[in-house]
N, C-alpha and C positions, 0 to 999 in steps of 0.2 A: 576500572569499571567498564564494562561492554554499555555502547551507545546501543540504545533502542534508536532504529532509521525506520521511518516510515516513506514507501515510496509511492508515489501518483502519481496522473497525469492533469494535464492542467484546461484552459478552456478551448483548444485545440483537439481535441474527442469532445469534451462535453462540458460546457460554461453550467449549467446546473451541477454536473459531478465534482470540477474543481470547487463550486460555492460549497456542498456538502463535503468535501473532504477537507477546503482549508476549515471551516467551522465544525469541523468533528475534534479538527487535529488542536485548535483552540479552545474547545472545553475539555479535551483531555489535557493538554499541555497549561491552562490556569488553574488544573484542581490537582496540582501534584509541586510540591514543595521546590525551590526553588532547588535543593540537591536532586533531586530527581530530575528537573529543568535541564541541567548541566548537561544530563546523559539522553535528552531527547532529540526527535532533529524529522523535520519533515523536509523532504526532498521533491520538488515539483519539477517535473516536467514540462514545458509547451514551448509550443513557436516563440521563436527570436522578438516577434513584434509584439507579443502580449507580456513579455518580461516587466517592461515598469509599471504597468499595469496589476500583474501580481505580488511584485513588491509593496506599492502602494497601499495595496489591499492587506499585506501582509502587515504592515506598519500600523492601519488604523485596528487590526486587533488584537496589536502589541506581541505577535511573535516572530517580529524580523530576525530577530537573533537567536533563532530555532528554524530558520526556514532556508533552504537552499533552491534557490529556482534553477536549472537549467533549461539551455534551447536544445532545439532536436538535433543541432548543428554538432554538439561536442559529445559523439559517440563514445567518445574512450570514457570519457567523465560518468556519463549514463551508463555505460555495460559496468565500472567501477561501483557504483550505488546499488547496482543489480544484483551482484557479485556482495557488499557487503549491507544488504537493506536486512531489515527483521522482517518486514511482512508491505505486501502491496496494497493499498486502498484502494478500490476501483468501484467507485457507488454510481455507476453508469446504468441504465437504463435500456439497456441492448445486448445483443449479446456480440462480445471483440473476443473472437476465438485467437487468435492471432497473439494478441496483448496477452491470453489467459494462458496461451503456450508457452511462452517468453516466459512469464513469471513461475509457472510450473520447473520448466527446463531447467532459472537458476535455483529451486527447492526455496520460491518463498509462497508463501501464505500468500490466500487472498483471501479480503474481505470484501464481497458486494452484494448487491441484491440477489433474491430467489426469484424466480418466475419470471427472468428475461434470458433464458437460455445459457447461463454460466449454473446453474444446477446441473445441468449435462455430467460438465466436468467436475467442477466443486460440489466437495461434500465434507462431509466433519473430519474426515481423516485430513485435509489439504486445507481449510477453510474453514471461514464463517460467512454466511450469509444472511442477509435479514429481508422480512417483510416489507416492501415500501409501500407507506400509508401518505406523511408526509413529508416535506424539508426536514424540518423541526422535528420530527420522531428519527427518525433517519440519521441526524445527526448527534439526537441523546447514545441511539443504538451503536452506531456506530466510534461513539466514546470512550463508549462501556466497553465496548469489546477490546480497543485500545487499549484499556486501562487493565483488565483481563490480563491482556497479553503481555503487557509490562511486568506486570509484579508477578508473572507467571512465567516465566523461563523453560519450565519443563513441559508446559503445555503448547510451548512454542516450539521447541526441539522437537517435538512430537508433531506436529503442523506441516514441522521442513522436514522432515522426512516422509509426510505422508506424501508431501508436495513432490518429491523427489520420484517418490514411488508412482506415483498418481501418470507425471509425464513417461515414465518407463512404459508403463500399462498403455495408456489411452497415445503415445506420439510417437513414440520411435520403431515403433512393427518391428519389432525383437531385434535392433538394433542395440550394441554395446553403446553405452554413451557415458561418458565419464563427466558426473557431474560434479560439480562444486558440494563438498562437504565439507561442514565446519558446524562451529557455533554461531549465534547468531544472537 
C-alpha cells in the first residue's frame, strides 16, 4: 500500500499554523481505522530547538507513531519527504511565496487558507483552500479535506499534476524543468 505523507512546517513560520496542522492531522488520523493508521504519516518540519517540544505535543494527542518531526538542519531528509509527501498542509495566515514554490516545483498539493495571498497561485487545479473563521472550523475543514484526499487517490493525482503544471506556468518563464513525476 502507498503511504499517504502529509508534509508541514512547524512553529518556526507559524506556532498557530503548526497548532492547526498538528490538530487537523489528529482528527483525521483518530477517525480512520487503525489499517488505514498504518498508511498515514505526518511530517513536520521546524528548528532544531522546538523538536521536543513538538514531540511532546505530539505524544499528548497520541499520534507519535504517525509523526516524523524534522530540523531545518537535515536537508537531504526534507528534500526526501518533498520528493515522496502526498500533499503540503500550510494553514498559515500570510502569504510564503517562497514555501508555495518549493511545494508547487516538487508537484504537491497544497492546502491553506483563501484570502492571504496564496489564492494568487493556488487554485482547484493545484489545491484546496478554505475560509478562515476559526482554529476550531479550520481544523474540522481542514480534516475533511485530508480525509477527501486519502480515500481519494484520483483526485490527488489530479492535484499533482495540476501542481506540476501550475509551477511550469507561474515559475520557471518557459524554462524546461524536469520534474519529479510519480504516484503519490
Amino acid at each position: 500500500m502507498t503511504p499517504f505523507i502529509v508534509l508541514s512546517l512547524g512553529d518556526f513560520i507559524s506556532e498557530n499554523g503548526s497548532y492547526v496542522a498538528l490538530h487537523s492531522f489528529t482528527n483525521f488520523y483518530h477517525n480512520t481505522t487503525s489499517k488505514h493508521q498504518k498508511r498515514i504519516e505526518l511530517v513536520l518540519i521546524d528548528e532544531h530547538e522546538n523538536l521536543k517540544q513538538q514531540l511532546a505535543f505530539c505524544k499528548k494527542l497520541q499520534i507519535e507513531d504517525a509523526v516524523t518531526v524534522l530540523h531545518l538542519g537535515q536537508q537531504e531528509r526534507i528534500e526526501s519527504m518533498y520528493k515522496n509527501a502526498s500533499i503540503f498542509m500550510l494553514p498559515v495566515r500570510r502569504h510564503l511565496n517562497a514555501i508555495v514554490q518549493e511545494c508547487l516545483s516538487y508537484g504537491l498539493p497544497l492546502l491553506g487558507y483563501d484570502g492571504f495571498g496564496t489564492e494568487q497561485v493556488i487554485d482547484q487545479t493545484c489545491g484546496m483552500l478554505v475560509q478562515y473563521d476559526t482554529d476550531e472550523e479550520s481544523i474540522l475543514d481542514f480534516s475533511r479535506m485530508l480525509r477527501m484526499l486519502y480515500f481519494d487517490p484520483e483526485a490527488r493525482k489530479i492535484l499533482c499534476k495540476g501542481a506540476e503544471a501550475r509551477y511550469e506556468k507561474e515559475f520557471t518563464w518557459g524554462q524546461k524543468n524536469h520534474l519529479r513525476v510519480g504516484s503519490r
